[in-house]
N, C-alpha and C positions, 0 to 999 in steps of 0.2 A: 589426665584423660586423653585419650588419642582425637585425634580428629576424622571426621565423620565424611566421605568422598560424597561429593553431591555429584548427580546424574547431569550431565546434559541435559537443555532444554532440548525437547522435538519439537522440530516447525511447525507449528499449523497449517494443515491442507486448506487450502483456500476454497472456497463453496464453488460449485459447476456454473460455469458461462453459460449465457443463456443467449439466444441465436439473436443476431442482428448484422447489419453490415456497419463495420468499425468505421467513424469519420475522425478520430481525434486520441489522444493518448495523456493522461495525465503523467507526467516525467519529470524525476529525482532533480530538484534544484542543486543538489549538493551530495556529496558521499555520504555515508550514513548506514545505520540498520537498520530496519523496517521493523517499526515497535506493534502498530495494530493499523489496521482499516479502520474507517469508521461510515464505511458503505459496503454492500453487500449488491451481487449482482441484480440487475431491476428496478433498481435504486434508481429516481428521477435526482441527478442534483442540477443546483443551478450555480452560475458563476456565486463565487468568494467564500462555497461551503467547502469545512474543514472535510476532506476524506480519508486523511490518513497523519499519521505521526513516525516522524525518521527522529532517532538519536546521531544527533552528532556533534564530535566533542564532549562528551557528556553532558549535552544539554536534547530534550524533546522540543521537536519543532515539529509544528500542523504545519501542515502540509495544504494548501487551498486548489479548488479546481479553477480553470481558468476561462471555463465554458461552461451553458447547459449542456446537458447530454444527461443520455442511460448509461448508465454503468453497464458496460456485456462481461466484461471479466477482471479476475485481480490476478497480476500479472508474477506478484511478489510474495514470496513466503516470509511469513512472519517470523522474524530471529537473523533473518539472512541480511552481510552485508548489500548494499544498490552503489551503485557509484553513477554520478555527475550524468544527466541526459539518460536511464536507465526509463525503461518504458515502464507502470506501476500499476497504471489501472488504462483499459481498453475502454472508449468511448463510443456511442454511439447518436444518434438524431433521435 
């Protein structure tokens, strides 16, 4: 049997920002690929809720916020490598 070409994953379009003035940035502990969010912009989080998961090394790591805030934007497409200090998700008051 021959083998069967798998497609590319396509990024997922991250949902529309929603207005606010940015006070804060949640930001890539470590290199990695950005596996999923786990907030969506409007989103109230509060410090030490998981918002997102990076693969690295082949291991999933949650990812925690370090603040409250609104989520105003997701900064990162889903599939795509982030390297070390990469801005992820836009905060706001």
């Amino acid at each position: 049997p021959q083998a069967v070409p798998q497609a590319e994953p396509t990024p997922e379009v991250a949902p529309a920002a929603i207005k606010g003035t940015v006070s804060g940035h949640v930001l890539s502990p470590l290199p990695g690929i950005l596996r999923s969010y786990n907030v969506k912009p409007g989103d109230r989080i509060k410090n030490g809720d998981v918002v997102l998961v990076l693969e690295a090394m082949k291991m999933e790591n949650n990812i925690f916020a370090e603040r409250d805030g609104i989520v105003l934007e997701l900064l990162g497409q889903i599939g795509n490598a982030v390297l070390e200090g990469d801005k992820l998700i836009s905060l706001g008051d």
